[in-house]
N, CA, C and O atoms as a MOPAC input file, in Angstrom:
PM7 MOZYME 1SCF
protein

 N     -4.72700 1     5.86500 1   -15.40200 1
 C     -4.49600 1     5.01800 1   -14.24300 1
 C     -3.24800 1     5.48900 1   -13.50100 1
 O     -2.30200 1     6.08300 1   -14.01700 1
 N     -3.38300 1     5.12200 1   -12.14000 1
 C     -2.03600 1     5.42600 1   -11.19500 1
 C     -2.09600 1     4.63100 1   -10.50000 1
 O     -3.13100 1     4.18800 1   -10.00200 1
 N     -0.40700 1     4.07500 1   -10.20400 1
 C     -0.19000 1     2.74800 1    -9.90100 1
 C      0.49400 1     4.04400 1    -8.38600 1
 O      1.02900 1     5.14100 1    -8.23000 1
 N     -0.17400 1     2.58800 1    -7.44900 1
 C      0.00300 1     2.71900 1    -6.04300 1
 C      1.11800 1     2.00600 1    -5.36100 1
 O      0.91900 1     1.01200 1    -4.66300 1
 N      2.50400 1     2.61500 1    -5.60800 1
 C      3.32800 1     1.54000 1    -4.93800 1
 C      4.06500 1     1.85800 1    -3.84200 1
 O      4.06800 1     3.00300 1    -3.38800 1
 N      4.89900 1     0.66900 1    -3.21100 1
 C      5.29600 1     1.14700 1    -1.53300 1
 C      6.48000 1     2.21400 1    -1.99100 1
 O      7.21000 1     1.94100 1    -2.94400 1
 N      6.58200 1     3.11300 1    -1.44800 1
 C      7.92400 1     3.71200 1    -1.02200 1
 C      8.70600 1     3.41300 1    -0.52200 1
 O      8.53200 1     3.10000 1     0.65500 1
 N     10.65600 1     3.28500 1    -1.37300 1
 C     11.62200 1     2.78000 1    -0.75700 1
 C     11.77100 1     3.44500 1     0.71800 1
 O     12.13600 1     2.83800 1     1.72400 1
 N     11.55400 1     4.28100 1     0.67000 1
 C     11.46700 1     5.10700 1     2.16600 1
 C     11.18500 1     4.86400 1     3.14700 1
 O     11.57600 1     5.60400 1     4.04900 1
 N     10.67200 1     4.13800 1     3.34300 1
 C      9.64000 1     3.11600 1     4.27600 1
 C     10.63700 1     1.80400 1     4.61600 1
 O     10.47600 1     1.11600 1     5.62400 1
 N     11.56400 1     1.59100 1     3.74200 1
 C     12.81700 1     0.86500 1     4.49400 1
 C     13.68300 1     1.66500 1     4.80100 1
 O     14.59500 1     0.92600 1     5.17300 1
 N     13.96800 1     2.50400 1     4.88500 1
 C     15.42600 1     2.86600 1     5.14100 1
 C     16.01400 1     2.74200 1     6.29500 1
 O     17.24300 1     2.68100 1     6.32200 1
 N     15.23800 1     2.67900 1     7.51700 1
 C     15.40400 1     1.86000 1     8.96500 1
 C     15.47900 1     0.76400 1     9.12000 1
 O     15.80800 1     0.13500 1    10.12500 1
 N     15.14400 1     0.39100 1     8.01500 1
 C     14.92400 1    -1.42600 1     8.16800 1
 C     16.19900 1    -2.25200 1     7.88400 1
 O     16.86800 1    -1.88400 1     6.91900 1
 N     16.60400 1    -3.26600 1     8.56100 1
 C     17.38600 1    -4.50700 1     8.01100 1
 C     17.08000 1    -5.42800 1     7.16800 1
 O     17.86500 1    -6.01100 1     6.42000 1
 N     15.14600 1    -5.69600 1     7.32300 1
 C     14.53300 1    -6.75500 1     6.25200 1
 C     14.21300 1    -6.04900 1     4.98400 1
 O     13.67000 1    -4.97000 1     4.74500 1
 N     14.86800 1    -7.27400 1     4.02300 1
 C     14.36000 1    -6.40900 1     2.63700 1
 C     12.87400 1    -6.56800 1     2.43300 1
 O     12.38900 1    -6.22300 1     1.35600 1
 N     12.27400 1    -6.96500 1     3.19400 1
 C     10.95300 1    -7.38000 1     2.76000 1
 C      9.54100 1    -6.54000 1     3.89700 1
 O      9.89300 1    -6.04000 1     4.96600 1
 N      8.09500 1    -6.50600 1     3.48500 1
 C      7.13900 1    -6.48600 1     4.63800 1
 C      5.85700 1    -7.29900 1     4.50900 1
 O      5.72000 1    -8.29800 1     3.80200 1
 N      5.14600 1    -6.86200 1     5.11200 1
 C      3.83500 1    -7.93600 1     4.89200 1
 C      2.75200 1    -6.69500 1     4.73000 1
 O      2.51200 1    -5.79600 1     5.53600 1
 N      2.19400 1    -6.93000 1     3.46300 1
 C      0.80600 1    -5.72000 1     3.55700 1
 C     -0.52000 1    -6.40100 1     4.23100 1
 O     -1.20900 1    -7.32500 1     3.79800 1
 N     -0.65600 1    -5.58500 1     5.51700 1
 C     -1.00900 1    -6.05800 1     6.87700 1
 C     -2.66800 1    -6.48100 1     6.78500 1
 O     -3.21500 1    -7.52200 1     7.14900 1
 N     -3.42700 1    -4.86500 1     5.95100 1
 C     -4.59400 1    -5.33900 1     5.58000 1
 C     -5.03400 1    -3.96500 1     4.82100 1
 O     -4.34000 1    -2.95200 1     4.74200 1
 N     -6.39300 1    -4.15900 1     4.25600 1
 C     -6.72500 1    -3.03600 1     3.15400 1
 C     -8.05600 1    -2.09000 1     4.28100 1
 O     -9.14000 1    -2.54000 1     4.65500 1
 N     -7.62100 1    -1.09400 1     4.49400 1
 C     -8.97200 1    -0.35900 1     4.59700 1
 C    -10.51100 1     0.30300 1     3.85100 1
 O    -11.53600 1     0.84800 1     4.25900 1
 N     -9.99800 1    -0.08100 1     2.68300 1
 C    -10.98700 1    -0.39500 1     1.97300 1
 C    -11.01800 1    -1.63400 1     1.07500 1
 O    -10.20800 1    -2.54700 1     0.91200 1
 N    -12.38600 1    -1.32900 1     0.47200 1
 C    -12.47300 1    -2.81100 1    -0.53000 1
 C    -11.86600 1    -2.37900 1    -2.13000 1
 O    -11.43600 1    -1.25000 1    -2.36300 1
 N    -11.91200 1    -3.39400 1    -3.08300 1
 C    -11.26900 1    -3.52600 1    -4.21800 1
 C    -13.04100 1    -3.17000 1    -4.36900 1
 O    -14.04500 1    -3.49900 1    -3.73600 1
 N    -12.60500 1    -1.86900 1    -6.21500 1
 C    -13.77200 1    -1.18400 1    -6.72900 1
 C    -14.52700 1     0.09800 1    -5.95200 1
 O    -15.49800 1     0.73700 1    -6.35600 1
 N    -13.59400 1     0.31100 1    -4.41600 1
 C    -14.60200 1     1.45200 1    -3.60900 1
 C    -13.97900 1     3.05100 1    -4.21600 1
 O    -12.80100 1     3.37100 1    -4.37300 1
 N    -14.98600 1     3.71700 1    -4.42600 1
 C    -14.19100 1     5.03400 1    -4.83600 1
 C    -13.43400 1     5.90400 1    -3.44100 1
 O    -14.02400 1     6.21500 1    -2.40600 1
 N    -12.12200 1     6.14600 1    -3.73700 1
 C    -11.21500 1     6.51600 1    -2.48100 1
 C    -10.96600 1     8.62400 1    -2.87700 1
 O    -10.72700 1     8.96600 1    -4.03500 1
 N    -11.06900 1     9.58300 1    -1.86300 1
 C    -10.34800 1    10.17400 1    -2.10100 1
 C     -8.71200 1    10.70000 1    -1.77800 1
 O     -8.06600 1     9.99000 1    -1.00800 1
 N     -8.10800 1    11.81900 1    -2.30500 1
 C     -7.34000 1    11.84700 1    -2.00000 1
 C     -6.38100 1    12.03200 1    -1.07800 1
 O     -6.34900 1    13.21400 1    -0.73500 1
 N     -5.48100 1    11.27400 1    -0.46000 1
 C     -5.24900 1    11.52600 1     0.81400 1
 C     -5.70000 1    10.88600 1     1.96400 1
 O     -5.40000 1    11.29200 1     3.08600 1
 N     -6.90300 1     9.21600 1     1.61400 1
 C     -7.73900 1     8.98100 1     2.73600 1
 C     -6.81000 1     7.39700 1     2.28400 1
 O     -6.45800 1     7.03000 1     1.16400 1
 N     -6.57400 1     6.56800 1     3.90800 1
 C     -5.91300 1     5.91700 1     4.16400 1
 C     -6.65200 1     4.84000 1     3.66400 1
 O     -7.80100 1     4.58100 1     4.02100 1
 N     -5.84700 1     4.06000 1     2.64200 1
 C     -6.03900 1     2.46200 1     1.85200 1
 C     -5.58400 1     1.91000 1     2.58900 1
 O     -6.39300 1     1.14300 1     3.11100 1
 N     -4.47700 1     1.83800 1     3.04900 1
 C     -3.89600 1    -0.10400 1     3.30400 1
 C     -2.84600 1     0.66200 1     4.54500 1
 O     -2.75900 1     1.83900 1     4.89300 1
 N     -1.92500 1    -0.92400 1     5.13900 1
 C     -1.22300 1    -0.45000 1     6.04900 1
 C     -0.27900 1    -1.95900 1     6.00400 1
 O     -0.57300 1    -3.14500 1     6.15400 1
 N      0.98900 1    -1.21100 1     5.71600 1
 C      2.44800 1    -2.08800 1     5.70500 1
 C      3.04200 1    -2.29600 1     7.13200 1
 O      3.06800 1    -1.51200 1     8.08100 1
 N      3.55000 1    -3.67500 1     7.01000 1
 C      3.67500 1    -3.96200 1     8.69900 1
 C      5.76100 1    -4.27300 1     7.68100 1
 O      6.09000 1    -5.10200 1     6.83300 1
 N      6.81300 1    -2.85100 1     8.56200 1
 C      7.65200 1    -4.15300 1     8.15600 1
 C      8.96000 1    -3.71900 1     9.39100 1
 O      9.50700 1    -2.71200 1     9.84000 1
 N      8.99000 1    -4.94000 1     9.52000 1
 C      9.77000 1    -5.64700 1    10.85000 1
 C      8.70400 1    -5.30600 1    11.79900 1
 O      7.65600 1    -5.93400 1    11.64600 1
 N      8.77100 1    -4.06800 1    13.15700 1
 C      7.69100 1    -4.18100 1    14.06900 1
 C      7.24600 1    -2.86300 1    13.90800 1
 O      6.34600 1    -2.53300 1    14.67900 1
 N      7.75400 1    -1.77800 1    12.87500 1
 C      6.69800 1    -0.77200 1    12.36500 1
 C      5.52900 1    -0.78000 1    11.64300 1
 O      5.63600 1    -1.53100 1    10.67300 1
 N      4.08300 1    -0.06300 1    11.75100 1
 C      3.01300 1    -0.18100 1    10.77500 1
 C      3.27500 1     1.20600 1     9.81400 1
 O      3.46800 1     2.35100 1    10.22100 1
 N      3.22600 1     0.79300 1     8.61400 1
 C      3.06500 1     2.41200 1     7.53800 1
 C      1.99200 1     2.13600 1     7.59100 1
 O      1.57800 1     1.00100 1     7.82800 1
 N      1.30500 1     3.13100 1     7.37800 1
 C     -0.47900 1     3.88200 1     6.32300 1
 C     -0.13500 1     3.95100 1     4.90800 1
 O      0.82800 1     4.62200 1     4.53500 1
 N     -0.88400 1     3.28100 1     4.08200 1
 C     -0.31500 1     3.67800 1     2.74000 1
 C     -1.76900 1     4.60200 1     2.51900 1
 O     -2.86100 1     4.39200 1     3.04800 1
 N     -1.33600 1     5.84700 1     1.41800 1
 C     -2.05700 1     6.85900 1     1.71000 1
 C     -2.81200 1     6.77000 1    -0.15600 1
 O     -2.09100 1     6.07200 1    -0.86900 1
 N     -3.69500 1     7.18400 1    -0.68700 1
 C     -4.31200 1     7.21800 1    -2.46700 1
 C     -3.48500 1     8.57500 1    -2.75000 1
 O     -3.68400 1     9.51100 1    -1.97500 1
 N     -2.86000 1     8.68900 1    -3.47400 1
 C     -1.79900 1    10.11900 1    -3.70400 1
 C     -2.89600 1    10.50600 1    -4.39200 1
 O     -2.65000 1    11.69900 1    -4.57300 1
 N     -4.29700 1    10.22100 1    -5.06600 1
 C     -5.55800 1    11.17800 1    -5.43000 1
 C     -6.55000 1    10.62000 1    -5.71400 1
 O     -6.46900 1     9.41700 1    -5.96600 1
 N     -7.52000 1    11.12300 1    -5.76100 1
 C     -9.16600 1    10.48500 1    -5.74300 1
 C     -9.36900 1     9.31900 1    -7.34100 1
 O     -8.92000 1     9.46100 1    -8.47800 1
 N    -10.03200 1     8.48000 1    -6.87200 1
 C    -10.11600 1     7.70900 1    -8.06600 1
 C    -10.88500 1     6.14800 1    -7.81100 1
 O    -10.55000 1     6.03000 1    -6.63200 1
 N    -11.23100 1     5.59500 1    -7.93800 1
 C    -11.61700 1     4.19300 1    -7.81800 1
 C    -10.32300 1     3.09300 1    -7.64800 1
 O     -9.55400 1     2.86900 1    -8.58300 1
 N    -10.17300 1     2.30500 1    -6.03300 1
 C     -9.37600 1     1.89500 1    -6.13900 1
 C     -9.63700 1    -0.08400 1    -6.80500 1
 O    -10.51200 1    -0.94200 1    -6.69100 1
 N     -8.17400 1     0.04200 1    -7.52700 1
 C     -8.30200 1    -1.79400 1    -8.00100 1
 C     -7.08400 1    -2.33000 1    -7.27100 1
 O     -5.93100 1    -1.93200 1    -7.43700 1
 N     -7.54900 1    -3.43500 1    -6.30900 1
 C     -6.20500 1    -3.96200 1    -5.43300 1
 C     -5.35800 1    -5.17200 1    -6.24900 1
 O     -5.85100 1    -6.19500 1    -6.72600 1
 N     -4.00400 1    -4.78100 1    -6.27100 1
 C     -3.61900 1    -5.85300 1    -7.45600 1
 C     -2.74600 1    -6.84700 1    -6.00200 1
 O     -2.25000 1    -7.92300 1    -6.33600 1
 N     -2.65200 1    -6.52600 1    -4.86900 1
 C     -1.79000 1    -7.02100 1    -3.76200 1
 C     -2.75000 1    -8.08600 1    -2.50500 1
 O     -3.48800 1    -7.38100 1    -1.81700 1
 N     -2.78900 1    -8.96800 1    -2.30200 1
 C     -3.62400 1    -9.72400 1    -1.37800 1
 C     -3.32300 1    -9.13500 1     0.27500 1
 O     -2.46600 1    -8.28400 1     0.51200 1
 N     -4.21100 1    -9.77400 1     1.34400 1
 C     -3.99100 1    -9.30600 1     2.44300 1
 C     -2.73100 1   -10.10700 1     2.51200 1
 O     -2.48400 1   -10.92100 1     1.62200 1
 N     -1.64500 1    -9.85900 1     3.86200 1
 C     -0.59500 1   -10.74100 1     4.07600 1
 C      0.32500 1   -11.23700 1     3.16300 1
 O      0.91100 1   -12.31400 1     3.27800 1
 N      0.49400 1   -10.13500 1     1.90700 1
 C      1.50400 1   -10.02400 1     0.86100 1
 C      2.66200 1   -10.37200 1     1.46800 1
 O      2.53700 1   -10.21200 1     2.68200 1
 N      3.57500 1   -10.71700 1     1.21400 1
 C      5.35400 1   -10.26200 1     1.04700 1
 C      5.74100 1    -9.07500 1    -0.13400 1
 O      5.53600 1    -9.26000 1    -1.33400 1
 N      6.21000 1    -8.09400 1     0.31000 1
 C      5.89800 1    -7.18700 1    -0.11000 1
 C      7.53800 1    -6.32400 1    -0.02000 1
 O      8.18900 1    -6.39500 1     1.02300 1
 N      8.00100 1    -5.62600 1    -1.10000 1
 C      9.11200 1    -4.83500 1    -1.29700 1
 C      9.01700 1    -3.49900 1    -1.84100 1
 O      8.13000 1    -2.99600 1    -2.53100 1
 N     10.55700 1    -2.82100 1    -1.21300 1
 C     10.29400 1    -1.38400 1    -1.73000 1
 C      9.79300 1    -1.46400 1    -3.60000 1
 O      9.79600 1    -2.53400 1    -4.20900 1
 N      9.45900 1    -0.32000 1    -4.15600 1
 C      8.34200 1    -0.42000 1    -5.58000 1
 C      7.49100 1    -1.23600 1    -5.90300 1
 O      6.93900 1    -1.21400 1    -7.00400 1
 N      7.21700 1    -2.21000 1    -4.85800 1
 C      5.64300 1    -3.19200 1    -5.24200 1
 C      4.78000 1    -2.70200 1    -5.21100 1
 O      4.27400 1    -2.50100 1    -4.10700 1
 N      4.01300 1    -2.15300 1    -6.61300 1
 C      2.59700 1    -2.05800 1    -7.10800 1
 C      2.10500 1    -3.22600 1    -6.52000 1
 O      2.23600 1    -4.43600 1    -6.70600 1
 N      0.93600 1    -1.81100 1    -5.04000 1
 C      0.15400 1    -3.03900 1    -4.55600 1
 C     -1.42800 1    -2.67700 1    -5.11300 1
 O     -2.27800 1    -3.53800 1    -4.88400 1
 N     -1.75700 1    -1.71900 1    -5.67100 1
 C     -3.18500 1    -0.89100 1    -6.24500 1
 C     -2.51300 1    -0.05000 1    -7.80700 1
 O     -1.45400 1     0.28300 1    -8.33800 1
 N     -3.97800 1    -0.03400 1    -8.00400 1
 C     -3.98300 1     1.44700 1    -9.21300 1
 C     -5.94300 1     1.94800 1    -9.07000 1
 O     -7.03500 1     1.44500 1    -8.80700 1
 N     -5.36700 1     3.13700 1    -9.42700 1
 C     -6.70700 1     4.10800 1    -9.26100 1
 C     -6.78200 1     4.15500 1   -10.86800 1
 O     -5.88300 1     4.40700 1   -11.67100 1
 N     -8.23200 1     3.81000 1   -11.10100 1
 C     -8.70100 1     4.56400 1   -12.53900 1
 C     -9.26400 1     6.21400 1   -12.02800 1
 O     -9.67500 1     7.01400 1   -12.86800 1

């Protein structure tokens, strides 16, 4: 398994410690490959792409409209 989590990186512009995971581009159980865009982090008035770092079946452990911080396991790929 590989756990899918946000990158602190993704704040480092930011003032809020926090974001909202905006929505999933795919479903929980769809097989994803690598490199093809899952989800998308809204934080303050930027959107990230969160990206599958490799092919695998994704399991969403994060709801739509999370509150959400840098290292939150929001998926894992079997």
């Amino acid at each position: 398994m590989t756990n899918i989590n946000l990158d602190e990186a993704l704040w480092r512009n930011s003032m809020l410690p926090e974001g909202i995971l905006e929505r999933w581009f795919v479903d929980d159980g769809t097989s994803v490959a690598a490199g093809e865009r899952i989800a998308e982090v809204r934080i303050e008035s930027a959107l990230h792409e969160i990206m599958a770092p490799r092919a695998g079946v994704l399991c969403i452990l994060a709801d739509r409209n999370a509150v959400v911080e840098p290292g939150t396991i929001v998926a894992r790929l079997a």
